[in-house]
C-alpha positions as CSV (number, residue, x, y, z in Angstrom):
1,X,4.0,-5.9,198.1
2,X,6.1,-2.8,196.5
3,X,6.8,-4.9,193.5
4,X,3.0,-5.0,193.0
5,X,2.4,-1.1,193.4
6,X,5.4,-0.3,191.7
7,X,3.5,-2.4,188.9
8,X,0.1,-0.8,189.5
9,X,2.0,2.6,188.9
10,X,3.8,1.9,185.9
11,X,0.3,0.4,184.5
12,X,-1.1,4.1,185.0
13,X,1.3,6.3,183.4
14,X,0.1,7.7,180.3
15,X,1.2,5.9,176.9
16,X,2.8,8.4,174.0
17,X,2.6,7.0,170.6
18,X,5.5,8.1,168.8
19,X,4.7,9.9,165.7
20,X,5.8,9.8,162.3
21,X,8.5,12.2,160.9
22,X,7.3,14.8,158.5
23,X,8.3,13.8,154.9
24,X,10.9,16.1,153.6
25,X,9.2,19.0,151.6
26,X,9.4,18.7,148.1
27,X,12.0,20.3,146.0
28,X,11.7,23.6,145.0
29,X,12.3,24.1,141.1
30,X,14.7,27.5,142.2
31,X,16.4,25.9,144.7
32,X,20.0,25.0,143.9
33,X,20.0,21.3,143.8
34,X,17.2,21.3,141.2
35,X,18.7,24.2,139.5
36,X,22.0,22.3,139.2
37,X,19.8,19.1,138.2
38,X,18.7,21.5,135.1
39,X,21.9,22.4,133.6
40,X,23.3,18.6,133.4
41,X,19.9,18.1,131.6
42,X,20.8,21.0,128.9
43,X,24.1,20.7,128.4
44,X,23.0,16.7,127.6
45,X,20.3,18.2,125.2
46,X,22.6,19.9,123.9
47,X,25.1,17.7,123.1
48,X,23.1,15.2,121.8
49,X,20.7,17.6,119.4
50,X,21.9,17.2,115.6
51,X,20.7,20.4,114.2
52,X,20.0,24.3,114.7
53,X,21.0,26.0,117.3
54,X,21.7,25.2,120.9
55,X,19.3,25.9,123.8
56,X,19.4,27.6,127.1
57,X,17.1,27.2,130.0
58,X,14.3,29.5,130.3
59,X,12.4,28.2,133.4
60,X,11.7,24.8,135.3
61,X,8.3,24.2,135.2
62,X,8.5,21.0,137.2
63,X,10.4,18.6,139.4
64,X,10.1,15.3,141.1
65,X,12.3,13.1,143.0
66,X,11.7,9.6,143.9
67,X,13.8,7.9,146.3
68,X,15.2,4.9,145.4
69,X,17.6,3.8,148.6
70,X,20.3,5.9,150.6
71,X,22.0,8.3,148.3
72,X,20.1,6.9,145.1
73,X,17.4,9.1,143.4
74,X,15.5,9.0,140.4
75,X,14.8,13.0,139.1
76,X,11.8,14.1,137.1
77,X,12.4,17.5,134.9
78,X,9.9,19.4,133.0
79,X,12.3,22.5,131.6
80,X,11.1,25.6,129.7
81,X,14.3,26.4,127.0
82,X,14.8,29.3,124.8
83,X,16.7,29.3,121.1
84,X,19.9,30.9,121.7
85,X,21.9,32.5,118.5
86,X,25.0,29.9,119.0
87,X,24.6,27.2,116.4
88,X,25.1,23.5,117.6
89,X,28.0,23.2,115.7
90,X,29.6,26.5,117.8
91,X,32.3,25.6,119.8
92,X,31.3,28.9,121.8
93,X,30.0,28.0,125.6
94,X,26.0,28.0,126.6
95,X,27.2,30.4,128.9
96,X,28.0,33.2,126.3
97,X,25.3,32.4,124.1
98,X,22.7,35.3,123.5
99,X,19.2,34.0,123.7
100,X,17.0,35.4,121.0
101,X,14.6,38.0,121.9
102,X,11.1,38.2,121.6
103,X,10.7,40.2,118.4
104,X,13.4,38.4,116.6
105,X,10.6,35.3,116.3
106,X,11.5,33.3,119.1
107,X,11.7,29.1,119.3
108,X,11.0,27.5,122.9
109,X,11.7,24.1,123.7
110,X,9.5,21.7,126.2
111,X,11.6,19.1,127.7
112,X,11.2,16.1,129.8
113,X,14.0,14.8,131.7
114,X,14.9,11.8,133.6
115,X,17.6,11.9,135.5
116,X,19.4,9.6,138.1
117,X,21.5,11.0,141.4
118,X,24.0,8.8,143.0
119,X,26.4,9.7,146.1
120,X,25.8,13.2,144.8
121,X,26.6,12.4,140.5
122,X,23.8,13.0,138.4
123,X,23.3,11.3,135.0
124,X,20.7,11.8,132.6
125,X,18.8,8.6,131.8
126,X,16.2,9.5,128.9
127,X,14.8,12.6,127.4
128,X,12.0,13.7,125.3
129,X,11.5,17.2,123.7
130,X,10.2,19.1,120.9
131,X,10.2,23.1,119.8
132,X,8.0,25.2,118.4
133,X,8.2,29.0,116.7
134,X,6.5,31.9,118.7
135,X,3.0,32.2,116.9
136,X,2.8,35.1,114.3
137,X,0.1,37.1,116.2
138,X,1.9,37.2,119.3
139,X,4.9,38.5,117.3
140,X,2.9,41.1,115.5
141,X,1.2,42.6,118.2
142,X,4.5,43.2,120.0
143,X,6.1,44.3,116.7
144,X,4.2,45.0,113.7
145,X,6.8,45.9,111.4
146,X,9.4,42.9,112.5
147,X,10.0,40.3,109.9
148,X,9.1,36.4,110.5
149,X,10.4,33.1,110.4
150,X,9.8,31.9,106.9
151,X,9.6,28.6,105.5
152,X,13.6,27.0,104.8
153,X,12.6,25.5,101.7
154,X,11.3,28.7,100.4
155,X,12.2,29.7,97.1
156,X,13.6,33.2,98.1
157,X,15.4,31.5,100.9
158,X,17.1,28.8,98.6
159,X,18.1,31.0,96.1
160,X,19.6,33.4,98.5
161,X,21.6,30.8,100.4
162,X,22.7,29.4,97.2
163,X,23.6,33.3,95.9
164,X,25.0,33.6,99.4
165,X,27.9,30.2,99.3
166,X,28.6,31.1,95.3
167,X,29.1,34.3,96.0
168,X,31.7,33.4,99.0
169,X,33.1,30.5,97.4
170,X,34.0,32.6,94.5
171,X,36.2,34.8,96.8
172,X,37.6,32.7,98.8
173,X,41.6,31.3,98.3
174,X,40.6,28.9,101.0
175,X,38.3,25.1,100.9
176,X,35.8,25.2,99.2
177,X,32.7,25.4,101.0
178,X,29.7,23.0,101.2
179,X,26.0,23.4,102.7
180,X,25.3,22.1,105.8
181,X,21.7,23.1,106.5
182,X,20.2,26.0,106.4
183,X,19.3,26.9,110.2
184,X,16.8,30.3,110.2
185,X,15.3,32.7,107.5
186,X,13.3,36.1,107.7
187,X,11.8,37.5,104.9
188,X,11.0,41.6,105.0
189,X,8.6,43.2,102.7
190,X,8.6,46.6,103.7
191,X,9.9,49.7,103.3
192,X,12.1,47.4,101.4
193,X,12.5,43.8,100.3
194,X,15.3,42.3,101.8
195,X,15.8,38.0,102.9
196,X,17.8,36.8,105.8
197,X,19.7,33.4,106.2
198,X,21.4,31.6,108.2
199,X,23.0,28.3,107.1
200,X,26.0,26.0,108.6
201,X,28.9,25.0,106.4
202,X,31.4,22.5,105.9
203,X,35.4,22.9,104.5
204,X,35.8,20.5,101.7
205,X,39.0,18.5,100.5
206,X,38.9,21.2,97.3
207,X,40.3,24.3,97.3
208,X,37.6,27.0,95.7
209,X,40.3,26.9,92.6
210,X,39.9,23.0,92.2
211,X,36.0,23.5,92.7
212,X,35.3,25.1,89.7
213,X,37.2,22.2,87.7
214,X,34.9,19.4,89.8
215,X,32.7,20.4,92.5
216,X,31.3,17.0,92.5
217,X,34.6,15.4,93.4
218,X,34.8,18.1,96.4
219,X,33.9,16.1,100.0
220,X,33.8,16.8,103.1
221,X,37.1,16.7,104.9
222,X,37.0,13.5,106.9
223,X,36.5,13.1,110.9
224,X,40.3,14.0,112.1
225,X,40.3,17.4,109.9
226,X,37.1,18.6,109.8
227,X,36.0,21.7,109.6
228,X,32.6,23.2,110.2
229,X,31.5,26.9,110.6
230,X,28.3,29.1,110.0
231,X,27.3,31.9,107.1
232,X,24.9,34.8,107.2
233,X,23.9,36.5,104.3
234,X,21.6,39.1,103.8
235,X,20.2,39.9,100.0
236,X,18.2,43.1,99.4
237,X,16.0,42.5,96.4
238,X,14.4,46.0,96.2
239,X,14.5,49.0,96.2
240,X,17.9,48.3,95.0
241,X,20.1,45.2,94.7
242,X,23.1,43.8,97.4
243,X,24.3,40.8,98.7
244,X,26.3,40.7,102.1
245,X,27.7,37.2,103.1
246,X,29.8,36.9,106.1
247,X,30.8,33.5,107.0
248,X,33.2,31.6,110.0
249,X,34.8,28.8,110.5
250,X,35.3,27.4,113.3
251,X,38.4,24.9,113.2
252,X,38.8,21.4,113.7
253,X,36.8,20.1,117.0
254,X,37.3,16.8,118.8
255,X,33.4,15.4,119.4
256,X,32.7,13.4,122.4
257,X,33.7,10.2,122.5
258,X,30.4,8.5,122.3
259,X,29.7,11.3,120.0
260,X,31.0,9.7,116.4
261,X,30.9,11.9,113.4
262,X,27.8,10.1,111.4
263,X,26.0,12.2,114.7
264,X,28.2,15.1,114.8
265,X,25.4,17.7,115.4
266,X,24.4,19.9,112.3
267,X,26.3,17.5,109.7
268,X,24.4,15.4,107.2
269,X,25.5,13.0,104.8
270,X,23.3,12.6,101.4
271,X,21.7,9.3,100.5
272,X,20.5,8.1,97.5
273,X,17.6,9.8,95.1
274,X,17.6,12.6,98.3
275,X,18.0,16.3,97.2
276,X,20.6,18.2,99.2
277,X,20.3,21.4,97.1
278,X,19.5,22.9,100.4
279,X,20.5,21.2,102.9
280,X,17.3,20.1,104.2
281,X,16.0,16.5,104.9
282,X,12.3,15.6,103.5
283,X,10.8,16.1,106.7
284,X,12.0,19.6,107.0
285,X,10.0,20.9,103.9
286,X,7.8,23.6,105.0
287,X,8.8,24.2,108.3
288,X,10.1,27.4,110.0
289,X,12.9,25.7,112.4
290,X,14.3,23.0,113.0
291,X,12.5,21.3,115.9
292,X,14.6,20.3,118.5
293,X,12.7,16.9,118.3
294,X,14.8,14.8,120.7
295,X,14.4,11.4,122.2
296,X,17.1,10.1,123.3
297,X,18.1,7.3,125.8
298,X,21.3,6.7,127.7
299,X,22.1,3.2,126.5
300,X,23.5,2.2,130.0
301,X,20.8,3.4,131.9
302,X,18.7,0.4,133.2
303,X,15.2,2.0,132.0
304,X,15.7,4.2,129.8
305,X,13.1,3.4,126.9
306,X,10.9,6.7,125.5
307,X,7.7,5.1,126.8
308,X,8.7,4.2,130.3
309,X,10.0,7.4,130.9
310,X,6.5,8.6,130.2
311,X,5.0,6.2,132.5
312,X,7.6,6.9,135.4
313,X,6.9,10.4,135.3
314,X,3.3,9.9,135.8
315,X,4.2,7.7,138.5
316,X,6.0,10.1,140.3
317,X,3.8,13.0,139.8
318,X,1.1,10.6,142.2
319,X,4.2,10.0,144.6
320,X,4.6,13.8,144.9
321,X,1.0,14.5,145.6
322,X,1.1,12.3,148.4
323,X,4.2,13.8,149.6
324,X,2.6,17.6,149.5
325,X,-0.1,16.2,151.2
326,X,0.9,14.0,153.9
327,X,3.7,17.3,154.4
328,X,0.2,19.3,154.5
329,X,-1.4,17.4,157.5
330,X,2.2,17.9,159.7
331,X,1.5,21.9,159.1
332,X,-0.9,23.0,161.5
333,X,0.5,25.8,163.1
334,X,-1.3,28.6,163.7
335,X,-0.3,31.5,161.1
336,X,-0.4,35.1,162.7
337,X,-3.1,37.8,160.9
338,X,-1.3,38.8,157.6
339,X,0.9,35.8,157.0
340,X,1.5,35.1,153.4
341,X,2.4,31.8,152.5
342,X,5.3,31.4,149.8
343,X,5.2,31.2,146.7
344,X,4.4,27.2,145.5
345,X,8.1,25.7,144.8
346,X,7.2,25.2,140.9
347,X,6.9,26.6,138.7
348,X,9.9,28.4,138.6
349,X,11.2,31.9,137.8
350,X,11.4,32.8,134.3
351,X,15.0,34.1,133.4
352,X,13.8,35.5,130.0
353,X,10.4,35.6,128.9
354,X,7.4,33.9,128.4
355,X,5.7,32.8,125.1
């Protein structure tokens, strides 16, 4: 008979489902890990960019996780970057590079990043970007009087880069110097007329004596002597005539190992029936910068093709909704009169500026 109530009571007493953790809230593009996430992904763009100048990161506009097991992740970026004034050739950190500033025509970069995190190492498995010049009008209503990008295969540009290297080569008791590319020029019309280049060099197996005998026998030095480095010059056309070329080498650097020379950022080798009077590739005729125009792909990342990075970060952005929502339906707490919610965890701060 007790066994039977004892029964009866246990029967009665009320039933608690237990209910379902809260997913964890998504990352936050300021907070740290995502932050850290961010500079493995430049210093990778970085590395693997082959011209113009090296980029630093302006804002995160966006980031994703998807789990993949314990300690496993698959990370999503969508990074804001800014042209800095450090060629890609510079041995000189990303940390002391000087971004560009607004008036001086700025280039952004839009990145997409996929990255994987395991037992706390990240790796970057695929990335896409492209940059662009700050439009004109923006640039002119902030500074009327500032001079803009022009085109590197402009005729004032070439003949003052060419000017520019003659005039240096001429001088120097040192290699002779060849033209890389020509990386950013500004032309000013007023009050007076003056062009601005910049334009990355190469030492040559010639000494500037030996040039004039045979330029065309003058080469590049080869891989385990070279020696690249980066001119300014500055002609003023009217009201009166100058030329001021100031140009450094930087010494002989040691690229990455899975970085061979053929790729060595900045360096270009001519092929046949191609004119290298300028340093500038077909596809570069006309254009204002060199767009950072990467896609690259780890080759010992498992999926690391341009297209399925495009179709994983869709997929994930649908994973993350769901997370932000089902998150939503665990928050209902009362808030107090005058709460105010934080801010949403992306878009990120901007360290620079906006264009």
């Amino acid at each position: 008979m007790k066994a039977l109530v004892a029964l009866i009571l246990l029967v009665q007493l009320p039933i608690h489902k237990a209910v379902p953790a809260a997913p964890p809230a998504p990352l936050g593009c300021d907070d740290p890990e995502s932050e850290a996430a961010a500079e493995v992904a430049v210093n990778y763009i970085n590395g693997h960019s082959h011209h113009g100048y090296k980029f630093a990161l302006n804002r995160i506009e966006d980031i994703r996780v998807v789990p993949q097991g314990p300690n496993n992740d698959i990370i999503f970026l969508e990074l804001d970057l800014l042209e800095t004034k450090c060629p890609i050739l510079s041995p000189t950190p990303l940390a002391n590079c000087t971004v560009r500033s607004f008036a001086e025509h700025a280039v952004e970069g839009d990145c997409d990043v996929k990255m994987q995190k395991v037992d706390g190492t990240l790796s970057v498995l695929a990335s896409k970007c492209h940059s662009h010049a700050d439009s004109r009008e923006d640039i002119l209503k902030v500074c009327p009087d500032c001079p803009l990008l022009a085109s590197l295969n402009n005729t004032e540009v070439l003949e003052t880069v060419s000017a520019a290297l003659n005039d240096y080569n001429s001088k120097t008791t040192d290699s002779y110097l060849r033209l890389l590319e020509i990386g950013r020029a500004k032309i000013q019309y007023h009050p007076g007329h003056v062009v601005v280049t910049e334009f990355a060099v190469g030492a040559t197996n010639c000494s500037a004596e030996e040039a004039k005998a045979n330029v065309g026998a003058c080469q590049l030095l080869p891989e385990d002597q070279s020696n690249f480095g980066f001119c300014t010059a500055v002609m003023v056309k009217s009201p009166s005539q100058d030329l001021q070329v100031d140009c450094q080498l930087y010494g002989h650097q040691v690229p990455a190992p899975d970085i061979p020379l053929l790729s060595w950022p900045g360096v270009t080798y001519a092929h046949p029936g191609q004119d290298t009077s300028a340093g500038l590739a077909p596809s570069a005729v006309g254009v204002t910068n060199h767009n950072l125009g990467l896609f690259h792909n780890n080759p010992v990342a498992s999926e690391s093709s341009s297209s399925e990075i495009l179709r994983s970060m869709l997929a994930a952005k649908s994973v993350a909704k769901r997370a932000v929502a089902e998150a939503a339906q665990h928050d209902k707490v009362p808030r107090p009169v005058g709460f105010v919610p934080p801010p949403p965890p992306c878009p990120g701060k901007i360290r620079y500026f906006d264009i």
